[in-house]
N, C-alpha and C positions, 0 to 999 in steps of 0.2 A: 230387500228380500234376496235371498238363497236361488239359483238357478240348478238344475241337477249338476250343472256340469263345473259345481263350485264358482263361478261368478255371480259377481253381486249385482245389483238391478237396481233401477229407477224410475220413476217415469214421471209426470206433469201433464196440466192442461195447457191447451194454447186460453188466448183468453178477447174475450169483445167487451170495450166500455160502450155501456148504454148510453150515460151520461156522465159529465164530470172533468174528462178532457183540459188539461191546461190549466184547468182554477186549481184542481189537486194536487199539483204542482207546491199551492201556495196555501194549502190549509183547508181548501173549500175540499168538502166531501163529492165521491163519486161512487157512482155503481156499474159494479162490471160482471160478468158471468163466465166461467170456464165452459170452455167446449170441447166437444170431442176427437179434435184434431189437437196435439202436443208433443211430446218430445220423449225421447226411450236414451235409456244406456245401461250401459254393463260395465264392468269394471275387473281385469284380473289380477291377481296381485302377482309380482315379478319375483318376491322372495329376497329381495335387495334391497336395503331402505337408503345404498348410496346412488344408486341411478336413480333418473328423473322419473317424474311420472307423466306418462303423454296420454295426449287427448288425441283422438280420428275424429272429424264429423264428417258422414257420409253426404250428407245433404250439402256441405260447403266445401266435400273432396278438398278438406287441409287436412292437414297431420299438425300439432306441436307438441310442445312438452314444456317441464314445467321449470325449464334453468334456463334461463338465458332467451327466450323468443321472444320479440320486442312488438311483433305483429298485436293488435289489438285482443284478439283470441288469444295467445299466447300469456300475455299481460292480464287477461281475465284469468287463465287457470292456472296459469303461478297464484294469483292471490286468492283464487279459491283452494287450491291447495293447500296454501303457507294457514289460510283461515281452521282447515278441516285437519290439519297435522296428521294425516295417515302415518301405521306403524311400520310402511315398507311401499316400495314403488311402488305403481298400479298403473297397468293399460284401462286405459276409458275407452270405449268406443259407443259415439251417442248419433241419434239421428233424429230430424224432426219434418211434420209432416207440415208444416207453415211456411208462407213465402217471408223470407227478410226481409226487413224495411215496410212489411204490409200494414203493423201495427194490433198485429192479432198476439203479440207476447214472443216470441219467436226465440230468441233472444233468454227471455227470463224463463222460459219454458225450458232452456236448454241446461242452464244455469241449475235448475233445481233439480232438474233430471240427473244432472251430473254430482250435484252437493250427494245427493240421495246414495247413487251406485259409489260414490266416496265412503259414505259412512251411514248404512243405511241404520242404525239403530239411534241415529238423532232425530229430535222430536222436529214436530214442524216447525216452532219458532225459532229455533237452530237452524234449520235450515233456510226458513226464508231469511233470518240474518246475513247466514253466509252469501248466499243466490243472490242476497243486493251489494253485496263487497263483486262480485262478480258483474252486475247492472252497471254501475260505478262508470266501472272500462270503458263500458260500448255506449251510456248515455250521459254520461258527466251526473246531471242532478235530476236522477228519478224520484218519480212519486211514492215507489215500492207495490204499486197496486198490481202491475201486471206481473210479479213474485208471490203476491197473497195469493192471486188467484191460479196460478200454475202449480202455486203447493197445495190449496185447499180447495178447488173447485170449485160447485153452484154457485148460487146470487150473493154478491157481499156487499155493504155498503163500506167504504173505506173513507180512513179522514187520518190523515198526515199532521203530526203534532208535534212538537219540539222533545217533547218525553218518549211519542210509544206511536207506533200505526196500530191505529183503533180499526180491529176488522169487525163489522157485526152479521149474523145471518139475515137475510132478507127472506121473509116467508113467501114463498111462491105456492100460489093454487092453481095445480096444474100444470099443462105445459105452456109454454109460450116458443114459436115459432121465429126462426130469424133465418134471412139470407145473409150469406155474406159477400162481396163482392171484391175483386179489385183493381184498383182502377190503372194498373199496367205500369205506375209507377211507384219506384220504391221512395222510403221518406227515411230523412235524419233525425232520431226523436231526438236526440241532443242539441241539434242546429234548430228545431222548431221549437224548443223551451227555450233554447236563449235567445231565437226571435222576442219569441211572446216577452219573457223580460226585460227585452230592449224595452218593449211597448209601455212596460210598467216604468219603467225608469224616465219614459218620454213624457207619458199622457198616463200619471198614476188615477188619477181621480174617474176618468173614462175607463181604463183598465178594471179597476178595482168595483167598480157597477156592474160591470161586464160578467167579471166571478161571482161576484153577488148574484147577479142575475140567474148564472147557471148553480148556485149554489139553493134556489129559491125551488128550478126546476127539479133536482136532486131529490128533494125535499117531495116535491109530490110526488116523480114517478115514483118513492118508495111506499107512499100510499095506494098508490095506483096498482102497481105489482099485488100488493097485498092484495087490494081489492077485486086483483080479477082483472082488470077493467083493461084493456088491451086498447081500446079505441082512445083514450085517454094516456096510454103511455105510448102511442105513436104520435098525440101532438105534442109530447112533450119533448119527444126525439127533433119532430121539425123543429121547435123553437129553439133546443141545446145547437140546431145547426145552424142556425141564423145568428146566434151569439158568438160562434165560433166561427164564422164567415166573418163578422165585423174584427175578428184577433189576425185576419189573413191571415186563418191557418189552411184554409180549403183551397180546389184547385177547380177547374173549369169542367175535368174530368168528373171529381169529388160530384158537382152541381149536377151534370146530365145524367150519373146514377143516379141521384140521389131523386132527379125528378122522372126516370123511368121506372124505379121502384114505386112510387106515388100513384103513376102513372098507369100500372098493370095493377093496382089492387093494393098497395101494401099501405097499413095505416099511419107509417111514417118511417123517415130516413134518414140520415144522418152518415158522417165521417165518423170512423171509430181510429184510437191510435192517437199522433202526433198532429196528421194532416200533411201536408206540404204533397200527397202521392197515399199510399199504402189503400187504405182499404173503406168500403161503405158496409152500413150494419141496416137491415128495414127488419120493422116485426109486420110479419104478418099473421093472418088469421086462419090459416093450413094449408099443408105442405102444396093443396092445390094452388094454388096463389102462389105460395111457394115458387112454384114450378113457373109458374105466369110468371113473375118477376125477374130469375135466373135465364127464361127466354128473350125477356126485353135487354139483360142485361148481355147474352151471347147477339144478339141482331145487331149490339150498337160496339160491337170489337170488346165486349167485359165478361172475364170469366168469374166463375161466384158456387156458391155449394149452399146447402142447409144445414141446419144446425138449429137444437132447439134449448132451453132450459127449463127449471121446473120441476117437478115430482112425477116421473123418478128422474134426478139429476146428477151431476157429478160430484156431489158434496163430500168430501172427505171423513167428516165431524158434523154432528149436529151444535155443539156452544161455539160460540165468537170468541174471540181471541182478541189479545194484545199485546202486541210482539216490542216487546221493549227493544230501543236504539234501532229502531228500524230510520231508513231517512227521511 
């Protein structure tokens, strides 16, 4: 969109997986929800189409541009650039409200925010194409799920396929309540996928149970969601965490959130993200408890905020999508 003062605009959600973590990776379906902390930019255009065009992010206090910067940032917005073929340079200036490395989309949230103040009159499957040529850089081989949901917001159920990323809506009644937390350290979603597929290369048969397994969970919480049923999609959270504790992707930190969230009230807990640090997701049953759980979490050195999804939520579109050539 148009700003008065002739720059173009963008914006995105940051984003929490409920479930699905690591198998999506490899074909197994997850679900995740946008939230209301993401990513802003603007874009002016310089009237030159032989200068570069550079990027500020205020939030990582870098600058680069799009010729020659070899930094990983820089390497992301040359080829989003070279993807979006603008008809003249462009100052980007983006910023976002997410910690890096937390696992809350940060990263892909920025990516779309930026496709967008690029060329805002491309549709969402265009951009989330471009925003994963962008992912690429900074994760080597993502799922695409934290780009679906930073371009289209609410509840989505995602599944990674050789042809298309299959997005569908997930009907929510209601709201549903979440803290978010983090556990003070940051994580490498790239080094933690190519743990996990060490693990597949080692022990595929134990591996491959493992995604099945959470692929089994997936499966209900999207019944569950439908149904309302809250007390049932927080055991399904513990169990996606215990599945993804036996992949070592969780940390000690990850475990003492995840059991003081339990702990003050919340119906269940979980690592959301890559694991290895970034961040915990609990639902609970409102913002009171809420608050209960964000205090258990500031007593034990973890800072954390709410956040909720549901109706009315952040959905972009009401039909599901199929973003052909997604990865």
């Amino acid at each position: 969109m148009k700003s008065e003062r002739g720059m173009t605009a963008g914006t995105a959600c940051g984003k929490v997986i409920l479930l699905g973590e690591h198998a999506v990776v490899h074909g197994i379906p997850a679900i995740a929800v946008g939230i209301d902390r993401g990513a802003k930019a603007t874009s002016l255009a310089l009237g030159d189409a032989a200068r570069p065009s550079t990027l500020s992010v205020r939030a990582w206090n870098v600058r680069v541009d799009s010729n020659g910067d070899e930094t990983s940032l820089g390497r992301a917005f040359r080829d989003l650039v070279a993807e979006t073929r603008p008809r003249t340079a462009l100052a980007i200036d983006a910023d976002a409200d997410l910690p890096p490395g937390g696992g809350l989309g940060c990263s892909a949230a920025l990516g779309v925010a930026i496709a967008r103040a690029l060329d805002p009159a491309a549709d969402d499957a265009t951009i989330i194409g471009r925003a994963n040529v962008w992912e690429r850089v900074f994760h080597g081989n993502p799922s695409g799920v934290d780009v679906a949901c930073a371009a289209l917001g609410g509840c989505v159920r995602f599944e990674r396929t050789p042809a298309a990323a299959l997005i569908d809506r997930v009907r929510v009644p209601g709201v549903f309540h979440l803290c978010v937390g983090h556990s003070g350290q940051a994580s490498s979603t790239k080094s933690m996928v190519d743990a996990v597929a060490r693990q597949l290369e080692r022990r595929p048969e134990t591996t491959k149970r493992t995604f099945e397994g959470i692929g089994t969970l997936v499966a209900n919480a999207r019944l569950a969601i439908e149904a309302g049923d809250r007390r049932a999609v927080g055991q399904l959270l513990d169990l996606n965490q215990m599945l993804l504790s036996g992949l070592f992707v969780s940390t000690p930190e990850i475990e003492q959130m995840c059991a003081a969230a339990r702990g003050a009230g919340a119906f269940g807990a979980k690592l959301t993200g890559a694991g290895g640090g970034g961040c915990v997701v609990a639902l609970v049953d409102s913002p009171e408890i809420g608050g209960a759980v964000l205090q258990a979490w500031k007593t034990d050195g973890f800072d954390g905020f709410l956040t909720t999804f549901g109706a009315p939520d952040l959905a972009r579109h009401a039909p599901a999508a199929a973003v052909q050539g997604a990865p």
